[in-house]
Backbone bond lengths (Angstrom), bond angles and torsions (degrees), N, CA, C in turn:
res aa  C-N    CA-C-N  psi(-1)  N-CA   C-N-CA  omega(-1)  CA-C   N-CA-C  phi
1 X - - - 1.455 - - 1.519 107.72 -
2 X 1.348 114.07 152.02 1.758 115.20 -175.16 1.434 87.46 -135.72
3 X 1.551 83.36 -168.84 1.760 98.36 -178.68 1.499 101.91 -143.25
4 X 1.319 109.50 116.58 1.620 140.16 157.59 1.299 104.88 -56.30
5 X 1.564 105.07 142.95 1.605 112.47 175.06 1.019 88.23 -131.54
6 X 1.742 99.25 133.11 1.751 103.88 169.10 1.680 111.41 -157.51
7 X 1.512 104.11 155.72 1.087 91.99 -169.10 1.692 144.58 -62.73
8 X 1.228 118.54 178.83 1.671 109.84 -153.54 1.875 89.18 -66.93
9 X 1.416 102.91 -41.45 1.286 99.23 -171.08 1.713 124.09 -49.48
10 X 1.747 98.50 -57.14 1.877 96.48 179.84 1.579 97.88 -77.03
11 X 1.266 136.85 6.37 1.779 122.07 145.35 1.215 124.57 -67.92
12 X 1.675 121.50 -11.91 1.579 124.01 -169.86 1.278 83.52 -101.73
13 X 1.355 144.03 -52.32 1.126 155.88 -167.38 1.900 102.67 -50.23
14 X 1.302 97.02 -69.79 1.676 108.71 159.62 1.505 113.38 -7.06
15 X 1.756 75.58 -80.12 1.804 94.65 179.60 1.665 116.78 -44.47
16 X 1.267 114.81 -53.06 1.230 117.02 -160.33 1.353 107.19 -47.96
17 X 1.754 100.60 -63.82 1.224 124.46 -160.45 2.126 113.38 -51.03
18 X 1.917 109.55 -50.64 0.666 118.00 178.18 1.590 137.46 -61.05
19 X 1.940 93.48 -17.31 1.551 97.67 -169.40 2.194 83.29 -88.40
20 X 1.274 119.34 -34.05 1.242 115.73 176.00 1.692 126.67 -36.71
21 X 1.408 94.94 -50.67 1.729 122.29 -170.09 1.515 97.26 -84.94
22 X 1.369 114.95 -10.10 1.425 104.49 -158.04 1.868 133.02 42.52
23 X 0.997 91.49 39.34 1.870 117.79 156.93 1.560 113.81 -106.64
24 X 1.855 93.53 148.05 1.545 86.26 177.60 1.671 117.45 -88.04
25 X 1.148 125.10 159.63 1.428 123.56 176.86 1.565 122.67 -7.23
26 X 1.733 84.03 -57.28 1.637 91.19 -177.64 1.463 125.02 -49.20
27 X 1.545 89.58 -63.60 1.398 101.89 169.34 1.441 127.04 -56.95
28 X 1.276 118.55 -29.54 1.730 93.63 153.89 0.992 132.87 -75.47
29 X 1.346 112.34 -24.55 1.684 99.03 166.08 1.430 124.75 -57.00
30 X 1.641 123.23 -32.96 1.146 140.35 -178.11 1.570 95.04 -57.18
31 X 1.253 106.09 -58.04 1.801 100.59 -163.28 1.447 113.49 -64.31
32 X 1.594 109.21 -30.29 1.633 104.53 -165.05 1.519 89.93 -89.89
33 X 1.343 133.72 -23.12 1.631 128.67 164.94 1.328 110.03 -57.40
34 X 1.536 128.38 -47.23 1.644 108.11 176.21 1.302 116.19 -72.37
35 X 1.372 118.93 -34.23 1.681 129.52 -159.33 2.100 84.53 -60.76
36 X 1.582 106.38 -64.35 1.566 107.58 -179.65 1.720 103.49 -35.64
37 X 1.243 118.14 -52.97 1.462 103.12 -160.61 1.230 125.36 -69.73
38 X 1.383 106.78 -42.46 1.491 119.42 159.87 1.829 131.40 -34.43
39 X 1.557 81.47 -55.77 1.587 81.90 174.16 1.736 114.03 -80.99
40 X 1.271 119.53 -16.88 1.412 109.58 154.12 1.548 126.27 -46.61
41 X 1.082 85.39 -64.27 2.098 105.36 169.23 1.062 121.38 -54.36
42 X 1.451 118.68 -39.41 1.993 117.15 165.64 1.225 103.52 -127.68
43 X 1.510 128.92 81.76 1.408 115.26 168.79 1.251 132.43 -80.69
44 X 1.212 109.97 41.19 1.501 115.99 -179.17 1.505 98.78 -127.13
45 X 1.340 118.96 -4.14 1.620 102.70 173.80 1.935 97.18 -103.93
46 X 1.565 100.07 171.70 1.282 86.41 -160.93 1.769 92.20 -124.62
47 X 1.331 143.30 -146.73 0.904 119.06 -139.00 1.096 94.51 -100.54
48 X 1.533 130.66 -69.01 1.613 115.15 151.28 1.290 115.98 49.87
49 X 1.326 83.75 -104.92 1.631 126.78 -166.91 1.369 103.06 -56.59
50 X 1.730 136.65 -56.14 1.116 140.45 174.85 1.542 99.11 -64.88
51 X 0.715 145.07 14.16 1.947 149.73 145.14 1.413 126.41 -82.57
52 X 1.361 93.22 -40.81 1.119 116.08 174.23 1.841 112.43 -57.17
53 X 1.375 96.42 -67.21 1.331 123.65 166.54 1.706 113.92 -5.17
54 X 2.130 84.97 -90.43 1.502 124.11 164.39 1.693 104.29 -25.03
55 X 1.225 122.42 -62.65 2.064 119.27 -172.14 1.167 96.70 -92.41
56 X 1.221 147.12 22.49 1.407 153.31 143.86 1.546 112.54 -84.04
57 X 1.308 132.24 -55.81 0.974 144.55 176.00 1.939 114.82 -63.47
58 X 1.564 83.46 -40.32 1.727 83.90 -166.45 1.453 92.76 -73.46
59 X 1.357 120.61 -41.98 1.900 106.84 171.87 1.335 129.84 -36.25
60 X 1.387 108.53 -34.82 1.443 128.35 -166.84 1.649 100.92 -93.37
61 X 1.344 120.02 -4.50 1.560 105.46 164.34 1.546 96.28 128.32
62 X 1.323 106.48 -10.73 1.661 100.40 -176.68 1.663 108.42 128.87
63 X 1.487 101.66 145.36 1.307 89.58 158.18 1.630 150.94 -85.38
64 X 1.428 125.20 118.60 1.407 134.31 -172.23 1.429 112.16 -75.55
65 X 1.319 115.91 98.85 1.720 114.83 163.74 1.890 116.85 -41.22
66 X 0.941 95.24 -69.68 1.574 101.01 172.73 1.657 114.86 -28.90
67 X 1.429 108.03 -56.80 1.365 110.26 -178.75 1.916 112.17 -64.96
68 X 1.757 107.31 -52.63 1.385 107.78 150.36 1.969 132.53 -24.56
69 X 1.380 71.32 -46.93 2.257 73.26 -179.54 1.290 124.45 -61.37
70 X 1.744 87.61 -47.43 1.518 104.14 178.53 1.262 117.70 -71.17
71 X 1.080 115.83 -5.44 1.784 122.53 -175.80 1.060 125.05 60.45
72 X 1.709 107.86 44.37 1.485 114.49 -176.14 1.929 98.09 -122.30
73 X 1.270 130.35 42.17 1.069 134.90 161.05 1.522 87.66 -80.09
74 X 1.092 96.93 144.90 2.088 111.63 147.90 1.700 129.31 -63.85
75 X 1.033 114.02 67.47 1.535 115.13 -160.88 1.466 117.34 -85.08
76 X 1.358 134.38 14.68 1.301 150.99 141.53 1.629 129.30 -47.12
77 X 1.409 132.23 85.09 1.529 110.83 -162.67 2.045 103.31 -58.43
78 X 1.430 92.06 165.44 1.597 91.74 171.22 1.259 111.06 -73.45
79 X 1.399 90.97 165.42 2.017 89.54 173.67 1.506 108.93 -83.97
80 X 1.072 105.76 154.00 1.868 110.56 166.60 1.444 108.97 -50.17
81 X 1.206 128.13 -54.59 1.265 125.88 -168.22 1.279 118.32 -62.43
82 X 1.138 113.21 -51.19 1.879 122.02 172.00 1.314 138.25 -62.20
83 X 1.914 96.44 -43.62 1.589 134.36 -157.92 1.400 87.39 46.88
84 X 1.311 135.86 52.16 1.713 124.91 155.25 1.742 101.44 -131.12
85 X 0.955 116.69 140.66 1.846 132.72 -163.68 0.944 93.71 -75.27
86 X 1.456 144.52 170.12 1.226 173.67 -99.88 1.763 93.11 -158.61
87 X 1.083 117.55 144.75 1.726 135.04 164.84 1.819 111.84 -51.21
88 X 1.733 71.11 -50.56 2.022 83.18 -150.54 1.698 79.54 -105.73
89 X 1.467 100.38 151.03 1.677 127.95 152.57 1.037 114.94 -107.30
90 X 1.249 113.91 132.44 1.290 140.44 -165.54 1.751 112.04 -127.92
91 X 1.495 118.94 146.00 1.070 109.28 -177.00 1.187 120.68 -120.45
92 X 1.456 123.63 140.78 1.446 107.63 173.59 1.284 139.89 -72.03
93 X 1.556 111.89 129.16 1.514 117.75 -179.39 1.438 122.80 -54.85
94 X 1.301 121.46 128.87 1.361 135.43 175.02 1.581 105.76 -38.98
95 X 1.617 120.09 149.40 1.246 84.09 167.27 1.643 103.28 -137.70
């Protein structure tokens, strides 16, 4: 574990957000640090879907950056009907 320095402002922000969500500090930073990375790594899914992702991943033991880079997460939400994801990924068209 290390220690991030950041400003006073996204620490009030921190605060806000976490006493809202009911997470502690840390943990929001944790969440809005993966949610950011994710959508760096697939910016074509939108947040949803990168949620989706996140309780997909955490079932599976957690989420792996490495596996993220390589773009071998499952980034398809499940369907309602199944709760099992789709084979193929598909991307969304610009519009």
């Amino acid at each position: 574990m290390g220690i991030v320095k950041i400003s006073d402002q996204m620490h009030e922000n921190l605060r806000l957000a976490s006493t809202a969500l009911s997470r502690s500090i840390n943990s929001q930073a944790e969440h809005w640090m993966r949610v950011g990375m994710l959508a760096e790594m697939y910016p074509d899914l939108d947040h949803r879907e990168i949620c989706q992702m996140l309780v997909r991943a955490e079932l599976a033991g957690g989420l792996d950056v490495a596996l993220a880079a390589r773009g071998e997460l499952d980034s398809k939400p499940a369907t309602p009907a199944t709760g099992v994801a789709p084979a193929a990924r598909t991307r969304k068209q610009p519009h």
